[in-house]
C-alpha atoms as one frame of an Amber mdcrd trajectory, in Angstrom:
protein
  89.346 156.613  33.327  88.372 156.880  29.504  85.256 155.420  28.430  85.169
 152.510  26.115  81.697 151.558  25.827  82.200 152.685  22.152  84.725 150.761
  21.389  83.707 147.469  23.003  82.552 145.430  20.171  85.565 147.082  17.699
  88.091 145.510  20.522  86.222 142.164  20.686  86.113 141.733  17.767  89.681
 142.819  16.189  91.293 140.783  19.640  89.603 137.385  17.886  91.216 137.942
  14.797  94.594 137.658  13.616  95.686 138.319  17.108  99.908 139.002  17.272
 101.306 135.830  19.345 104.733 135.406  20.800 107.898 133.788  18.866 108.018
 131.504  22.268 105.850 128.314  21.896 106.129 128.087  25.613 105.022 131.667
  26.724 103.308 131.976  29.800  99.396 132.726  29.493 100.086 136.198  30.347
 102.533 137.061  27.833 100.353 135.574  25.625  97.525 137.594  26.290  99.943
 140.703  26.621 100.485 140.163  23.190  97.232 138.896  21.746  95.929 142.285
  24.143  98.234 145.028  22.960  97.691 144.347  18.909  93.860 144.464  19.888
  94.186 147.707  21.818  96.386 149.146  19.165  93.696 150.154  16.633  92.153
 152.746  18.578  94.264 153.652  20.987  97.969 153.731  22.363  99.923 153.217
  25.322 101.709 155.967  26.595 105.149 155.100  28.208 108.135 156.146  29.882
 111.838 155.167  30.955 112.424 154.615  34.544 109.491 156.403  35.617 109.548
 155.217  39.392 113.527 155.542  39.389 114.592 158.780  39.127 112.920 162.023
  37.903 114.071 166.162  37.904 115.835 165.888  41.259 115.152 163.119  42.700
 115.934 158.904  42.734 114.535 155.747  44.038 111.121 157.209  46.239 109.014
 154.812  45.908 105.613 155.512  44.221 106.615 158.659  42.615 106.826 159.493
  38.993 107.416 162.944  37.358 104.432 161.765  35.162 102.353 160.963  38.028
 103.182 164.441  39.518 101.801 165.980  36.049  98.766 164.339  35.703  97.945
 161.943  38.758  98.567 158.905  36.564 101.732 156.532  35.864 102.250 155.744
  32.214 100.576 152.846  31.238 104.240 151.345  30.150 107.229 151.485  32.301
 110.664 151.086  30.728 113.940 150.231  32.498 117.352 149.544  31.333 119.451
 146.707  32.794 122.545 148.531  32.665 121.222 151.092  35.665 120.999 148.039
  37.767 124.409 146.470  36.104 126.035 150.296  37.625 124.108 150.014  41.066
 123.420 146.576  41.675 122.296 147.504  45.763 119.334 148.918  43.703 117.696
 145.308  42.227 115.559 145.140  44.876 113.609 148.348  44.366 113.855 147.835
  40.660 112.310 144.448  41.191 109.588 146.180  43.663 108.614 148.513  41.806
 108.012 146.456  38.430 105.965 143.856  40.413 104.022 146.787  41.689 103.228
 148.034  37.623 102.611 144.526  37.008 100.434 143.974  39.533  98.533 147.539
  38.582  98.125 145.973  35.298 101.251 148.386  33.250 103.268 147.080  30.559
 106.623 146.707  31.212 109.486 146.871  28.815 113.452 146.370  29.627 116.332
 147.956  27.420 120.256 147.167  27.893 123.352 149.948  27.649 125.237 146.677
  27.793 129.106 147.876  28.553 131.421 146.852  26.381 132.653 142.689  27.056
 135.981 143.053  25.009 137.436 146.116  26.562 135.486 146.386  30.010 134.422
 150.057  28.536 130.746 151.556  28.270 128.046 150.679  25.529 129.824 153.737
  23.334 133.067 152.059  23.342 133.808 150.935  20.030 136.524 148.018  20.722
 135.494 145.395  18.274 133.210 142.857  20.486 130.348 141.061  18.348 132.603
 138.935  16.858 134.601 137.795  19.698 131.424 137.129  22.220 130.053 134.665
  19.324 130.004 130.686  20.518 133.519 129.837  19.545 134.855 133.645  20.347
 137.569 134.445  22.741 135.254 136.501  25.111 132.072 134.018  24.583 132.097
 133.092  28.332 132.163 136.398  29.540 129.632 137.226  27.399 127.410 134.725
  28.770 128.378 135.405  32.309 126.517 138.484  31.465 123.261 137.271  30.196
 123.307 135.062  33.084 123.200 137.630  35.007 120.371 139.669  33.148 118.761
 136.595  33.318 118.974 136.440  37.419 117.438 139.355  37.906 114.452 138.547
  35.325 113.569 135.574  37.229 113.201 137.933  40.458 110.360 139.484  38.473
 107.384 137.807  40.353 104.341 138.598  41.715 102.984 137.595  44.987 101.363
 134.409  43.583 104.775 133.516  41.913 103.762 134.316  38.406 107.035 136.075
  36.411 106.391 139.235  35.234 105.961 139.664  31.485 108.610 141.906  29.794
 109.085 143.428  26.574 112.887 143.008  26.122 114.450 145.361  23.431 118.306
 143.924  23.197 120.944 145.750  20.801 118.678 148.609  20.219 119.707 151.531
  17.552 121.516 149.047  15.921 121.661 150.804  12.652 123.137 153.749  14.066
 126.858 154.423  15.288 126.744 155.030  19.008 126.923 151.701  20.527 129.363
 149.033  19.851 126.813 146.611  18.483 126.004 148.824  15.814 126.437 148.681
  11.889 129.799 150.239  11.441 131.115 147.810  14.368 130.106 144.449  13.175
 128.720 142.524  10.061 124.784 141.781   9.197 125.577 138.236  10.269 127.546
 139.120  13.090 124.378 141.224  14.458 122.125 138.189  13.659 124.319 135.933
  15.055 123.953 137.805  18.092 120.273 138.366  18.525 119.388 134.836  17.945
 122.185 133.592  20.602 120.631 136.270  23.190 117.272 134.596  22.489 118.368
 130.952  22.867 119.804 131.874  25.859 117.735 133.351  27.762 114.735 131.585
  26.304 116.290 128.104  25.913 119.101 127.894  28.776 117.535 129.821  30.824
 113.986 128.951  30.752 112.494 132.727  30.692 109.405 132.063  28.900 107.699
 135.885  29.928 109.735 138.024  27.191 108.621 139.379  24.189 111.220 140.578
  21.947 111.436 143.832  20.633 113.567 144.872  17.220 114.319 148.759  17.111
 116.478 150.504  14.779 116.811 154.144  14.936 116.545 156.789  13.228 119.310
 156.261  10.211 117.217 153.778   9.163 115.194 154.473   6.423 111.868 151.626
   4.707 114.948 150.243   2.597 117.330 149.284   5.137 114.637 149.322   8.437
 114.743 145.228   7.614 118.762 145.021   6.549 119.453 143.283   9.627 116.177
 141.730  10.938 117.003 138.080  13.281 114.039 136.735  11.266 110.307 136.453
  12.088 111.002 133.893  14.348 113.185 135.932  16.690 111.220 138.836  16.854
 107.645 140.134  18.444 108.015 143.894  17.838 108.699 146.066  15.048 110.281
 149.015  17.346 111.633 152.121  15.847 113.792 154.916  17.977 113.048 158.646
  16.689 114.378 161.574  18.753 113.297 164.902  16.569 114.096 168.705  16.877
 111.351 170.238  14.007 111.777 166.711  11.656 108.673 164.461  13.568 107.049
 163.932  10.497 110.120 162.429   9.590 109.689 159.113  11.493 106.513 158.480
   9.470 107.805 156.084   6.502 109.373 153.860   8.924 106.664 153.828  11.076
 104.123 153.022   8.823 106.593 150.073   7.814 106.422 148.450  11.127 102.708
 148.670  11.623 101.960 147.345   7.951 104.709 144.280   8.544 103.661 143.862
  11.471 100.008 143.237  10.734 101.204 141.079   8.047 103.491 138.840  10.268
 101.352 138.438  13.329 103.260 141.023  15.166 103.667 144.049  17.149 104.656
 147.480  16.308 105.631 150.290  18.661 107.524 154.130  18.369 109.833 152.407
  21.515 111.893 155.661  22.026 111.118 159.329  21.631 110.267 162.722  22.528
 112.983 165.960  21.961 116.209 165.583  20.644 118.340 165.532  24.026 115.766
 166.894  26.213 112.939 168.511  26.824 114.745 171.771  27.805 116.894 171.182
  24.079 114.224 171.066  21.928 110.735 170.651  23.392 108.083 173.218  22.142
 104.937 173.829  23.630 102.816 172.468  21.688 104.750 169.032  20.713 102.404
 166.553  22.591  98.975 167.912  20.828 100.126 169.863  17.975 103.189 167.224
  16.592 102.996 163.792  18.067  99.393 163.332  18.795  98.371 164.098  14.667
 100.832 162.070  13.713 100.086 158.659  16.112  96.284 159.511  15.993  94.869
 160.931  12.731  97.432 159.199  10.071  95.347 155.831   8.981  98.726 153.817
   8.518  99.689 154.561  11.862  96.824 153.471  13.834  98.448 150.229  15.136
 101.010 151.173  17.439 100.451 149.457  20.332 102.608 152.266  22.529 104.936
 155.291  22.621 107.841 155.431  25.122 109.203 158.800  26.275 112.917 158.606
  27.334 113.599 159.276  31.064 113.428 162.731  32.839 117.599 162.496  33.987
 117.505 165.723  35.917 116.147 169.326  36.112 118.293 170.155  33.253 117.505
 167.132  30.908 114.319 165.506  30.975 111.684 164.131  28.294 108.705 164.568
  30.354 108.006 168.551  30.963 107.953 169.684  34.983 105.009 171.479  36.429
 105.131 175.439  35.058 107.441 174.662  32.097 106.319 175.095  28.636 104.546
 171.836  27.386 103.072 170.499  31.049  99.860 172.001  30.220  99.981 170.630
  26.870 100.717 166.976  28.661  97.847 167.218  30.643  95.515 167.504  27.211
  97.468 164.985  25.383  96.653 162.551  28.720  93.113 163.546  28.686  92.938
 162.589  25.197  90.888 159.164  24.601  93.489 157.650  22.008  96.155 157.933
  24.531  96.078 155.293  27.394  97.553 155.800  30.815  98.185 153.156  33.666
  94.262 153.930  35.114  92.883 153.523  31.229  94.266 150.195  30.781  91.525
 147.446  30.399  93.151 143.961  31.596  96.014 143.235  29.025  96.753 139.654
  30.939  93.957 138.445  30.823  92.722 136.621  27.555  90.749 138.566  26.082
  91.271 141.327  28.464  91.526 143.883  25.369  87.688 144.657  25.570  87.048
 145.864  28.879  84.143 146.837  30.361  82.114 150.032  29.779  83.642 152.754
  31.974  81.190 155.354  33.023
């Protein structure tokens, strides 16, 4: 565990003022102090994260309590992400979902939830371009359907309890990579008040019908988006927690800089949170990873640029299979530069993490 006896006073003090607080008057006291926590940490350090961690890895699925990161450095990441549409494709698999995110809860990880919704118009994936926003709209032909889905994104949320019955908090990131072209919520595919339309009818859903008062909400368009247009279709501050941003990059890193240093600035401004919520090689590891990308290109760039200190965590994409994987194995180039950029003390792993919710939790105590 890092030592923060340095830092103690710095965290105290920067957690009691202008603290980032959720968009939900009625958020649990743990998402509140998640939030309050994670802009407090954020200054001097960030949370290192990856996508379904304790689901599948480089050969493997669903073995409880392991982790390709774990296997790398004896650590989970100190955020877990998960995407509802794995669970949507093998339902028989909620269960140890549900176990293992109570068990990162419970260790004190951050967990944050994506959706590859398919498609509600034609039945197809989330790449299936059959005009959709429009017609899942209150008043659209497919609304009900729509909602039949949320509902049941919404049942398995509720699942999401510890053993004393408190709901797990969860950054939700809905209708990601909006600005790109891939999925069929994005810009080519429906209007700016289309897109709007539909974030704010996700939130009153699940917030309002529903009643699921642990979510944070996380705003994340990807890399097409430039300072100019990063805002084009921003729900409004009152919708919104995190200023995400998606950037997978071949030799371009430095790229994701301008739009980065957006988030963090707007978000200090607006009470919020800012985050790099997807990254790591362009389609793999194995594609495009170098040996040196941890320490020598992400690390300088998250750490040593002023303007980014701020993001409150970094989320590597999921390791798929031995052939495509954002987290390097053991003997490939770039493992033994993983270990160094975990040993690092800006970059926070589950063991590092002081109590994030607890109030106040973001100044733990000195570690020796």
């Amino acid at each position: 565990m890092k030592n923060f006896a340095a830092l103690l006073a710095a965290a105290t003090a920067l957690a009691l003022a202008g603290r980032a607080a959720p968009i939900d008057p009625q958020a649990t006291a743990e998402t509140r102090a998640l939030c309050a926590n994670l802009g407090a940490v954020a200054r001097d350090h960030i949370l290192v994260g990856h996508h379904h961690t304790t689901a599948r890895g480089a050969g493997w699925r669903w073995q409880a309590g392991r982790s390709d990161v774990r296997a790398l450095v004896d650590d989970f990441p100190a955020v877990h992400g998960w995407d509802f549409s794995l669970l949507v494709a093998e339902p028989e698999r909620r269960a140890d979902a549900a176990r293992d995110i109570v068990a990162a809860f419970e260790r004190g990880a951050v967990i944050t939830l994506s959706w590859h919704a398919a498609n509600p118009v034609s039945g197809g994936g989330y790449n299936d371009h059959t005009p959709a926003v429009a017609s899942i709209l209150p008043g659209g032909p497919q609304h009900e359907k729509f909602v039949a889905m949320l509902d049941d994104l919404a049942d398995f949320l509720a699942t999401l309890r510890d053993k004393s019955g408190r709901p797990v908090p969860v950054i939700f990131r809905p209708w990601h990579e909006h600005t790109g072209a891939t999925m069929w919520w994005g810009q080519p595919y429906c209007t700016k008040d289309e897109f709007v339309a539909l974030w704010r009818f996700t939130v009153q859903h699940l917030r309002d019908t529903r009643g699921l008062h642990q979510l944070l909400w996380a705003y994340s368009p990807n890399r097409r988006a430039s300072p100019e247009t990063y805002f084009e279709r921003y729900p409004g501050d009152a919708w919104v927690d995190v200023f995400g941003y998606d950037f997978y990059s071949k030799s371009d890193l430095a790229r994701a800089a301008p739009c980065l240093r957006l988030a963090v600035a707007e978000a200090a401004k607006r009470g919020k949170l800012a985050a790099l919520t997807e990254t790591g090689p362009q389609a793999g590891w194995r594609q495009n990873g170098k040996p040196d990308y941890f320490t020598g290109e992400l690390l300088p760039l998250l750490r040593d640029e002023p303007a980014l200190r701020g993001l409150a965590y970094v989320l590597f994409w999921q390791n798929a299979s031995t052939e495509q994987h954002w987290i390097p194995l053991p003997g490939e180039p770039g493992a033994e530069d993983f270990k160094k950029f975990h040993a690092d003390p800006f970059t926070l792993f589950e063991r590092d993490l002081p109590p994030l919710y607890r109030s106040g939790g973001a100044a733990p105590a000195p570690q020796s």
